[in-house]
C-alpha positions, -999 to 999 in steps of 0.1 A, spaced: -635 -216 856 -610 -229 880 -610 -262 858 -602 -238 826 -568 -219 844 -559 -258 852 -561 -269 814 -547 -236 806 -516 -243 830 -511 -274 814 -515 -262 775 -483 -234 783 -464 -271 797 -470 -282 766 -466 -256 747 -431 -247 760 -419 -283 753 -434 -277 715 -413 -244 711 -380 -265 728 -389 -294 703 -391 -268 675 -363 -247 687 -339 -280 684 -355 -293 653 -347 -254 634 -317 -259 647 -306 -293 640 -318 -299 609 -321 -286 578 -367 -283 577 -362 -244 590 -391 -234 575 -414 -262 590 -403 -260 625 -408 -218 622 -442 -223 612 -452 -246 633 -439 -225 658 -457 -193 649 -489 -216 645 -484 -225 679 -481 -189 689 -510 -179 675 -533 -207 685 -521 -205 722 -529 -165 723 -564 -176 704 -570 -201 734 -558 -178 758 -585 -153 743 -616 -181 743 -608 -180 782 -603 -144 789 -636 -144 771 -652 -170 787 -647 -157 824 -660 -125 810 -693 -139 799 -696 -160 831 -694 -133 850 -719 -108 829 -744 -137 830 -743 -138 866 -749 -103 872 -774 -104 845 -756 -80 820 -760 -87 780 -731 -106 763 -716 -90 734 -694 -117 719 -669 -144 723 -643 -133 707 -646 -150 677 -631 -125 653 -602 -120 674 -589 -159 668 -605 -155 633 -579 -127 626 -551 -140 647 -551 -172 624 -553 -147 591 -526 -127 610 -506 -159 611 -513 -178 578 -507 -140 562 -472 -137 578 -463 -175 567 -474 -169 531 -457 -134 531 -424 -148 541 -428 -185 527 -390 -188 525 -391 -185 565 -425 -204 572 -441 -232 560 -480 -222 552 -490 -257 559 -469 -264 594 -486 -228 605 -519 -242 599 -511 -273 616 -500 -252 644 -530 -233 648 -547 -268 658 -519 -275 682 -537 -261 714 -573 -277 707 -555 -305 696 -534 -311 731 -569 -301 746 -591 -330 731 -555 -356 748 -559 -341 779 -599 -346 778 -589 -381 769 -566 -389 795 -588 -372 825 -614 -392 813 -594 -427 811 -584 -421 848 -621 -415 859 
């Protein structure tokens, strides 16, 4: 689990430089919308990692004392990324639909580049 908190650290480092990059792109130019939903995409698919590794420590440790395992979460990130698309569709003059979606990838997405790189160096 130690290795998880490590990838985590470094998915908020990158996710902190995607909000900046978003923050200057709304701001800068005239794709509001696009930047705002990839920027709530983000949001949500960070707190949806964030959740797989609460959950994950959880059902390490319950294994270990030999407790049953109710679930992974998996409605939880299901619903977060309704919860997100249904904002960006509610407010479409605000949030692009699409760059929300593409958001929701972002942290799996910076996960599977880390992977990568970590296994480059080795």
């Amino acid at each position: 689990m130690v290795e998880m908190h490590r990838i985590f650290k470094k998915q908020i480092i990158g996710f902190i430089i995607l909000l900046i990059v978003c923050a200057i792109g709304w701001g800068f130019t005239s794709y509001h919308a696009l930047f705002a939903g990839l920027a709530l995409g983000a949001l949500c698919g960070l707190f949806n990692f964030w959740n797989l590794i609460r959950r994950m420590e959880s059902f390490d440790r319950k294994t270990r004392q030999g407790q049953k395992v109710k679930s992974l979460g998996t409605l939880i990130r299901y619903g977060s990324a309704l919860l997100a698309a249904a904002v960006a569709l509610t407010w479409s003059e605000y949030f692009n639909v699409a760059s929300t979606v593409v958001g929701l990838m972002i942290p799996y997405i910076l996960l599977f580049v880390d992977r990568i790189i970590v296994h480059l160096k080795n």
